[in-house]
C-alpha positions in Angstrom: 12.5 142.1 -221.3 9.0 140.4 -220.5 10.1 137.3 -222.9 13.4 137.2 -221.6 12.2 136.5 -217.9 9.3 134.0 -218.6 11.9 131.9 -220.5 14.0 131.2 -218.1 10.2 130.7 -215.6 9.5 128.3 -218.3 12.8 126.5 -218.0 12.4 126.0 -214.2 9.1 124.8 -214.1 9.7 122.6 -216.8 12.9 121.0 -214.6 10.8 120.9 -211.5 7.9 119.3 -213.1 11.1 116.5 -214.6 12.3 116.3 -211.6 9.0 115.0 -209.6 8.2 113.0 -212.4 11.3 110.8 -211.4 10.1 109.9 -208.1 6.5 110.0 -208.6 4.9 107.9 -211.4 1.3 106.5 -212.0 1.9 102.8 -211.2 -0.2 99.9 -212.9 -3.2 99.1 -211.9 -4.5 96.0 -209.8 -5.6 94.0 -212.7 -2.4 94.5 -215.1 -0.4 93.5 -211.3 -2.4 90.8 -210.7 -2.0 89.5 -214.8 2.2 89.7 -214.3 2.1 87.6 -211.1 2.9 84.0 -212.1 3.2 82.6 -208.7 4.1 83.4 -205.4 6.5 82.2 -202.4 5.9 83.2 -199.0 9.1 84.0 -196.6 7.4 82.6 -193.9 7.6 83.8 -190.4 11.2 84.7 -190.9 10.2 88.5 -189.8 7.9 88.3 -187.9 9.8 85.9 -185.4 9.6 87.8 -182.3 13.0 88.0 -180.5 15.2 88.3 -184.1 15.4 87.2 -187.5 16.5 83.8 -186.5 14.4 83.2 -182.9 12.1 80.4 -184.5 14.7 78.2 -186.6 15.3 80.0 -189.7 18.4 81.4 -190.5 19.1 85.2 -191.8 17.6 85.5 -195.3 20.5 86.2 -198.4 20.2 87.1 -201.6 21.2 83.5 -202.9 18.1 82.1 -201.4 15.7 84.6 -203.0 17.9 84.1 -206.1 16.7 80.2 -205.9 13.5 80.9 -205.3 13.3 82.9 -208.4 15.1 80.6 -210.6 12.8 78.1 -209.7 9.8 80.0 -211.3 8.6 81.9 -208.3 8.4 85.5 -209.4 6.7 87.2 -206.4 7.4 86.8 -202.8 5.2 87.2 -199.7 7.3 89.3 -196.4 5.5 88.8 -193.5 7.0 91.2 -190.9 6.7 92.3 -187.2 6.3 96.0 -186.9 4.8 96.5 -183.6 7.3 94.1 -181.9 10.5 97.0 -183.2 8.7 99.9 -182.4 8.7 102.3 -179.1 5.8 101.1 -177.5 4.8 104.7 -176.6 5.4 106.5 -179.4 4.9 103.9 -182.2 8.3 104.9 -184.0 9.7 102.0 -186.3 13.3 100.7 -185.1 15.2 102.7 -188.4 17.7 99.6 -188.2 14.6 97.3 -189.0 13.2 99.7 -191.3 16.5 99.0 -192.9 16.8 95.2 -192.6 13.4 94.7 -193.9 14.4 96.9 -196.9 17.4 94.5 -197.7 15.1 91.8 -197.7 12.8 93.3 -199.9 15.6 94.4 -202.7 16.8 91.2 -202.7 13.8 90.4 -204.5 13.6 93.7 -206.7 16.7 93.0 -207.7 15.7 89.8 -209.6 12.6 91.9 -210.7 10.1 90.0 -208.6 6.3 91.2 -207.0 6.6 92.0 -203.1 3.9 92.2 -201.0 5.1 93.2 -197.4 2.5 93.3 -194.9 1.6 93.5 -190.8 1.4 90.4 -189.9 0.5 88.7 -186.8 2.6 90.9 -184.8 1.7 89.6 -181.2 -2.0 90.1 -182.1 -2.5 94.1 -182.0 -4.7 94.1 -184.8 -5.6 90.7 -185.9 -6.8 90.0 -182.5 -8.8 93.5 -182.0 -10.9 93.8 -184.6 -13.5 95.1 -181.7 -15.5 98.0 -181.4 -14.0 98.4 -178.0 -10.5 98.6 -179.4 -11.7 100.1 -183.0 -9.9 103.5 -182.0 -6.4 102.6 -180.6 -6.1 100.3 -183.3 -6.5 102.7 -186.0 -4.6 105.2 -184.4 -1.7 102.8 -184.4 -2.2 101.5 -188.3 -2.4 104.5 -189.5 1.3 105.6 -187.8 3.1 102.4 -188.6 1.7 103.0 -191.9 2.7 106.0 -192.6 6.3 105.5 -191.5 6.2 102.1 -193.9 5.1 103.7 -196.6 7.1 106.7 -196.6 9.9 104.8 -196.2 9.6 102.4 -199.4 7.5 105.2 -200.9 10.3 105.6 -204.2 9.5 102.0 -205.0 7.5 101.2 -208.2 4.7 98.8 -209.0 6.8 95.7 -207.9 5.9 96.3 -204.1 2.8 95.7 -202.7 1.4 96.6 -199.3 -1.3 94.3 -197.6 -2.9 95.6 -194.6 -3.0 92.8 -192.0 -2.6 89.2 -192.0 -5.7 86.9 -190.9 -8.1 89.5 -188.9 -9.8 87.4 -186.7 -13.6 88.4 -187.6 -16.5 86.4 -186.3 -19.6 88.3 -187.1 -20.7 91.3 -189.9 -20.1 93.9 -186.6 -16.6 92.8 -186.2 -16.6 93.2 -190.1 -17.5 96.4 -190.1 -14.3 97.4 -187.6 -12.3 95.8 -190.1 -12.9 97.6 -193.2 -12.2 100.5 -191.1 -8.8 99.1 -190.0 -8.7 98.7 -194.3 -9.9 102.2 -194.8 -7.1 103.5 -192.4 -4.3 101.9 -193.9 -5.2 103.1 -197.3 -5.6 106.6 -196.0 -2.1 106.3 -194.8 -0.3 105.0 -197.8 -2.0 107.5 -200.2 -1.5 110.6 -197.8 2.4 109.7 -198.4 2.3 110.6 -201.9 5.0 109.8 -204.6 4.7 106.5 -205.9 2.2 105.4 -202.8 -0.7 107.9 -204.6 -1.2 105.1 -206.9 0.6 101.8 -205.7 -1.4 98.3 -205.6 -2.8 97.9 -202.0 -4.0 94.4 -200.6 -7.1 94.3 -197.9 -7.6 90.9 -196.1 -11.3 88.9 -196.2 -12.3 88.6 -192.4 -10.1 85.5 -191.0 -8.8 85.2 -194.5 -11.4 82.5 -195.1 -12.9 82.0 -198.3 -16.3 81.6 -196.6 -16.7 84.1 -194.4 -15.2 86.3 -197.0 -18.0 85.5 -199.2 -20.5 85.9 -196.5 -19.5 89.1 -194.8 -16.9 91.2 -197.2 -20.0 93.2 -199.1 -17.9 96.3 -199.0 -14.7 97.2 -199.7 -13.1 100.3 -198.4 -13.1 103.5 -200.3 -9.7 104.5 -202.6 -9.5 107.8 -204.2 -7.8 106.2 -207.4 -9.3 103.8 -209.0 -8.1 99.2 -209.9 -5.7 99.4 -207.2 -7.1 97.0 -204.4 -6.6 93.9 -204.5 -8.5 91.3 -201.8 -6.8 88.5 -199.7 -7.8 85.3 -198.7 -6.3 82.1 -197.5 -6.4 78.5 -198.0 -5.5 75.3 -196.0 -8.5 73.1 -196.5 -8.9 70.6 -195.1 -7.2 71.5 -192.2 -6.6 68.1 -191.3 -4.7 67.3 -194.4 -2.8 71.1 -194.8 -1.6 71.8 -191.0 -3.2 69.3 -188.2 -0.4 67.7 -186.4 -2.1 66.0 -184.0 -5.6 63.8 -183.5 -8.3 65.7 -181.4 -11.6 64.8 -180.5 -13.2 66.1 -183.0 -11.4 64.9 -186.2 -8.2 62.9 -187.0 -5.1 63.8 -189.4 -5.4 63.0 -192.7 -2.3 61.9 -194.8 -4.1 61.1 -198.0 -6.4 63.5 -200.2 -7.7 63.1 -203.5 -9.4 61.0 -206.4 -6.7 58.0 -206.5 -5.1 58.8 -203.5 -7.4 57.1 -200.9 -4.8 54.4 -199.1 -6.8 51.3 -199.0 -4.8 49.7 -195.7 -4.9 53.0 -193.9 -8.4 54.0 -194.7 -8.9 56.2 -191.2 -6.3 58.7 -192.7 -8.3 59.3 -196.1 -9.7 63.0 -196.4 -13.3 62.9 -195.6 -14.2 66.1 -196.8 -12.5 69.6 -198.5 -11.4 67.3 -201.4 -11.2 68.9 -205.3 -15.2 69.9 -205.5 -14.4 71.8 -202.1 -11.6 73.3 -204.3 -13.8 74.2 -207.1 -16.7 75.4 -205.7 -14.8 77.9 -202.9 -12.4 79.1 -205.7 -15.9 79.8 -207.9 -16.9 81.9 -205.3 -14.3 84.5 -205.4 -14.5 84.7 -209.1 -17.9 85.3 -208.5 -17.8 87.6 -205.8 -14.8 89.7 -207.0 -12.8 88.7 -210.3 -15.8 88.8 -212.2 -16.3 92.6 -210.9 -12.4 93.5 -211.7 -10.9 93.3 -208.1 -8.3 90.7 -208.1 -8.1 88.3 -205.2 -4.7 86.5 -203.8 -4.2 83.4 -202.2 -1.7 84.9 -199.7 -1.2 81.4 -198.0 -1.8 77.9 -199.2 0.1 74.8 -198.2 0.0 71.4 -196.8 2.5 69.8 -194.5 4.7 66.7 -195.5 4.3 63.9 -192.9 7.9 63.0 -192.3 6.9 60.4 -189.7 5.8 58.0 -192.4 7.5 55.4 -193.8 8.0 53.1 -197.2 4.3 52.6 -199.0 2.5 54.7 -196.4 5.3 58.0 -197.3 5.3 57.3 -200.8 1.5 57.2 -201.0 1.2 60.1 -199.0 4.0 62.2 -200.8 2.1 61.7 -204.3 -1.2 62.8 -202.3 0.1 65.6 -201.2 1.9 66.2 -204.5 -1.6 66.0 -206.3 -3.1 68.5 -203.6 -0.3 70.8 -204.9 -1.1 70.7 -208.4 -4.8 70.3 -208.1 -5.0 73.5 -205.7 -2.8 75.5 -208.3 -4.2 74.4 -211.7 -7.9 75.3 -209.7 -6.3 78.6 -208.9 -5.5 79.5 -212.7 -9.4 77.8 -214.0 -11.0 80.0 -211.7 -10.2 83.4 -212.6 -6.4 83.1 -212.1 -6.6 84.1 -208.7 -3.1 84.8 -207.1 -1.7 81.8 -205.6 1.7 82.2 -202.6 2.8 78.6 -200.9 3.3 79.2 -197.5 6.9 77.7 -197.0 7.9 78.3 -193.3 11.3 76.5 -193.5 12.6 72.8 -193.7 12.3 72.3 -190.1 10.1 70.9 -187.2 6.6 68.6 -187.5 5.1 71.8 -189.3 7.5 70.8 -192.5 6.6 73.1 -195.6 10.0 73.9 -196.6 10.9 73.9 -200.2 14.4 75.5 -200.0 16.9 75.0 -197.5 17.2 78.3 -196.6 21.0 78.2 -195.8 22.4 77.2 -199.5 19.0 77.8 -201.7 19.1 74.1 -202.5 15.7 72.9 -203.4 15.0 70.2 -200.6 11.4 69.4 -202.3 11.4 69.1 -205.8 8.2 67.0 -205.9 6.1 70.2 -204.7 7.9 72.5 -206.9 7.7 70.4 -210.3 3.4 70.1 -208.6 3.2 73.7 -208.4 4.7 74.7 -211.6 2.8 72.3 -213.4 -0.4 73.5 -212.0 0.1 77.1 -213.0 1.5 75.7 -216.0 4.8 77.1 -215.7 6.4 73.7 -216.7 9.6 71.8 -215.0 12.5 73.6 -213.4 15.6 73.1 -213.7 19.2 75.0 -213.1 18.8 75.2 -209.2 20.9 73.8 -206.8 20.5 70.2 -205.7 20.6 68.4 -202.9 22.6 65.0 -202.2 18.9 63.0 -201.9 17.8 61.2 -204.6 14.5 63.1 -204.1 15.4 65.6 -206.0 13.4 63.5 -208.7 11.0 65.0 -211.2 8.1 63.2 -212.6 6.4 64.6 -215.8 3.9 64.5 -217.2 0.9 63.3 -214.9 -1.3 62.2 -215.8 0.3 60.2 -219.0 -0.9 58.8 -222.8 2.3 57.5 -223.8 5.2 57.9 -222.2 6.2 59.3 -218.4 9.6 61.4 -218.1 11.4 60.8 -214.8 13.9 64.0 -214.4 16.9 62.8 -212.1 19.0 64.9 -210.9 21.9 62.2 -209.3 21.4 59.5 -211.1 24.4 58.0 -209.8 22.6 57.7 -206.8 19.9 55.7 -207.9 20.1 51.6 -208.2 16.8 51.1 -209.9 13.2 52.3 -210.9 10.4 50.1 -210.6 7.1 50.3 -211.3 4.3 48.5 -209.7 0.4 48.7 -210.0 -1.7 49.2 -207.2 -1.9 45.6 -205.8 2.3 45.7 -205.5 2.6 43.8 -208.6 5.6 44.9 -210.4 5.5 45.3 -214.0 8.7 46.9 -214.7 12.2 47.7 -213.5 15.5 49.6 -214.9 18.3 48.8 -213.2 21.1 50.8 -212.7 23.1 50.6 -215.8 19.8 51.8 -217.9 19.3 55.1 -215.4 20.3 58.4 -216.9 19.6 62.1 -215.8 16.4 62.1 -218.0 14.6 58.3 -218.1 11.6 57.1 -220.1 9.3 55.0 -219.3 5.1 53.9 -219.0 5.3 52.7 -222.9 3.8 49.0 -221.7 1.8 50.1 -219.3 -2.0 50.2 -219.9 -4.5 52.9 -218.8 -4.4 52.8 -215.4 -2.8 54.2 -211.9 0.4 52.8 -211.4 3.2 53.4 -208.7 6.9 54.3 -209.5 9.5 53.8 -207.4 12.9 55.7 -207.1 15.2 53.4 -204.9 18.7 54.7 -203.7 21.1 52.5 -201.5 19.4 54.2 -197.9 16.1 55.9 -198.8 13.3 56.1 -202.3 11.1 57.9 -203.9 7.9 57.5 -204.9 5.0 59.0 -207.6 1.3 57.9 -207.9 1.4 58.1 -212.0 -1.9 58.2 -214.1 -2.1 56.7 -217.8 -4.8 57.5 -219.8 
C-alpha cells in the first residue's frame, strides 16, 4: 500500500518539477551573450516618441523592416521605449495596450532570432534627469514598479532579451554616482524578484552620462546580483561631437564634415576634425577593456553614429561621405580590436538635419549602403547583399578599402549609371569606364599606384563618391 501511494507522489512531483522547467530555465551568461552578438541596430526614438509611435516622423514599425535590418547582418536590435509617458501617473500601472505593442515589436525581432535589449529610455526625464539625492527615493520607488510590471510581463522570454536599466543618466559627480548605482541596484532587484526566466536573464547598467570618461572615472562599483556573469555595462559614443551630431556652429566650436587620416579636405580646412580622431578612438575603447572586459563584465556601445551632411554638394559631399564612411569602419573594426565591445548604430530614421537613417523605414529598402558595407566591414562581417534597393545609384558598394590590387565596386542599378571615374587627389583623372563597360559587379584600381585615389559613381541627376586606399 505504502509503494503504491509514493508512486503515484513520485509521478506528480516529477510532472511539476517538468512543468516549471518549461518556463523557467538558467539563461546564458553575460559573456557567452555578449560573444553571439555580432552587431547591433538601434530603433531609434520610435517608442519613446511622446504623443504615439509615429509623433516624431517615423512611421509604425513592421516586421518587414526588422526583417531588413536582419538580412543586412544586424542580429541584435536596441528598443528604446517610453514607460512613464503610458502609465497612470498615480499609480504607475503600464497601459496593457502598450505593454502589448511593445511586445509586437520586440517578437518581430525574436522571430528572426535576433538579441533585444529593451530599456527606459529618456522618458520625459524621470530618471535620467534625477539622479539626486533629493529625488533618490521617488525615483526608486517608481523603477522598481515599472520594472516589475516589465519584467513580469516578458518574463517567459529566453536569453535573446535583454533589459537595460536607463538610458544616459545624467551624472556629474561620484555623489550623483552613488544615487545611480542605486537606481541599478533597484532595477535588478525587480527583475530577479519576478522569477522564471528573469532569475537569471542578462541585465544591462548604464556608465554615468553613458560617457566613456566619466565611466572610467566614477563607475568603481557595480551593483550587487545574486547570480553571478549576468551584467553587462553601457556606454555611448559620438565623439567628436562636432563630427557625430552638431548641426549647427556655436561659439565654442564649429561643425566638422571631415574626420580621419586621409580625409582632411584641403579647400575647406575649417571643417577638418581637430580633435576625437582614431587615437581618441583607441585609447577610450582601451579603457573599457581595461576597466571591465579584462575583469569579465562585458561592455556595449548602446549608441554610436554620425550624421550625414545632406546640405553638401559635389566634391565637398563626396569627400565628406567617404569621411564619414571611414569613421564608420574605423569606430567598428576599434570596437572588435579592443575587447569586442558591443557596438549598436544609432539609426533615428531617414529624415530631418539629424540624418542617420539606414533603412527607409516604410519598405526596409536600405537608403545607405555606404554605412552599412563600413559597418560590416569593420566587424568583419563582410558585404551585404539580398536586401531591397532603392532607385539611387547610391546603393553602391566599394570593397575592399584599403586595396593591393584590385578594388570591387558592388552596383546594384547599373543601368543607372553612365560612367565610373577615377581621379587622384589633385582632380586628375586617371581612369574612366563608360557605360557600355558597367556591370552589377566592376573591377577596377589595376593601374593605379599606391596611393589615395577618388572614385566617382556618376548617374544622369546625382553620383557617388569613395575615398579609395592602394597600398
Amino acid at each position: 500500500m505504502i509503494n503504491f501511494l509514493l508512486k503515484p507522489l513520485s509521478i506528480f512531483v516529477l510532472g511539476l518539477l517538468t512543468s516549471v522547467s518549461v518556463f523557467s530555465q538558467t539563461l546564458p551568461t553575460a559573456t557567452e551573450t555578449a560573444k553571439a552578438i555580432t552587431i547591433g541596430w538601434n530603433l531609434g526614438n520610435t517608442l519613446e516618441a511622446i504623443g504615439g509611435e509615429t509623433a516624431w516622423g517615423n512611421p509604425l514599425t513592421t516586421q518587414s523592416l526588422i526583417d531588413s535590418v536582419r538580412a543586412a547582418g544586424f542580429n541584435t536590435i536596441r528598443v528604446p521605449v517610453s514607460w512613464h509617458t503610458h502609465a497612470d501617473p498615480t499609480t504607475n500601472t503600464i497601459d496593457t495596450a502598450w505593454l502589448a505593442r511593445v511586445k509586437e515589436v520586440v517578437d518581430y525581432g525574436i522571430k528572426n532570432n535576433m538579441y533585444i535589449i529593451l530599456n527606459i529610455h529618456w522618458d520625459n526625464g524621470w530618471l535620467e534627469n534625477n539622479v539626486t539625492e533629493a529625488m533618490q527615493a521617488s525615483v526608486n520607488e517608481k523603477q522598481f514598479k515599472y520594472w516589475t510590471q516589465i519584467a513580469n510581463y516578458f518574463k517567459s522570454y529566453d536569453g535573446h532579451l535583454l533589459f537595460a536599466s536607463a538610458n544616459e543618466p545624467n551624472v556629474e559627480n561620484g555623489t550623483q554616482m552613488a544615487v545611480l548605482v542605486s537606481y541599478h541596484q533597484t532595477f535588478i532587484k525587480a527583475v530577479r524578484a519576478t522569477g522564471g526566466n528573469n532569475s537569471s536573464r542578462t541585465l544591462i547598467v548604464q556608465g554615468p552620462s553613458t560617457d566613456i570618461e566619466k565611466t572610467k572615472q566614477w563607475m568603481n562599483t557595480l551593483p550587487t546580483d545574486e547570480i553571478a556573469d549576468r551584467l553587462m555595462v553601457e556606454v555611448h559614443y559620438y565623439t567628436p561631437y562636432n563630427f557625430t551630431l552638431m548641426t549647427e556652429d556655436t561659439s565654442w566650436g564649429k561643425m566638422f564634415y571631415y574626420w580621419g587620416k586621409g580625409y582632411h579636405s584641403t579647400s575647406d580646412v575649417t571643417r577638418n576634425a581637430t580633435y576625437g580622431e582614431e587615437t581618441a578612438v583607441d585609447a577610450l575603447f582601451q579603457s573599457m577593456k581595461t576597466k571591465f572586459i579584462d575583469k569579465g563584465i562585458p561592455v556595449i556601445i548602446g549608441e554610436f553614429a554620425a550624421i550625414k551632411r545632406t546640405s553638401l554638394t559635389r566634391e565637398a559631399l563626396a569627400l565628406h561621405t567617404a569621411s564619414r564612411q571611414y569613421y564608420l569602419n574605423y569606430v567598428a573594426s576599434a570596437a572588435v580590436r579592443f575587447g569586442d565591445l558591443k557596438l549598436i548604430y544609432w539609426d533615428n530614421g531617414y529624415y530631418g538635419n539629424n540624418n542617420t537613417g539606414l533603412f527607409d523605414r516604410s519598405t526596409g529598402a536600405i537608403m545607405d549602403r555606404g554605412a552599412v558595407a563600413a559597418l560590416m566591414e569593420g566587424t568583419g562581417k563582410g558585404v551585404v547583399t539580398g536586401i531591397a534597393d532603392n532607385e539611387e545609384i547610391t546603393d553602391t558598394q566599394i570593397f575592399p578599402n584599403p586595396f593591393t590590387s584590385t578594388i570591387n565596386l558592388l552596383i546594384a542599378k547599373p543601368n543607372q549609371v553612365n560612367r565610373i571615374v577615377i581621379l587622384d587627389m589633385v582632380g586628375k583623372q586617371l581612369e574612366t569606364i563608360e557605360k557600355a563597360g558597367i556591370s552589377s559587379i566592376s573591377t577596377i584600381g589595376s593601374s593605379l599606384k599606391p596611393g589615395l585615389y577618388l572614385v566617382q559613381i556618376q548617374g544622369a541627376d546625382s553620383y557617388q563618391s569613395f575615398k579609395v586606399l592602394k597600398k
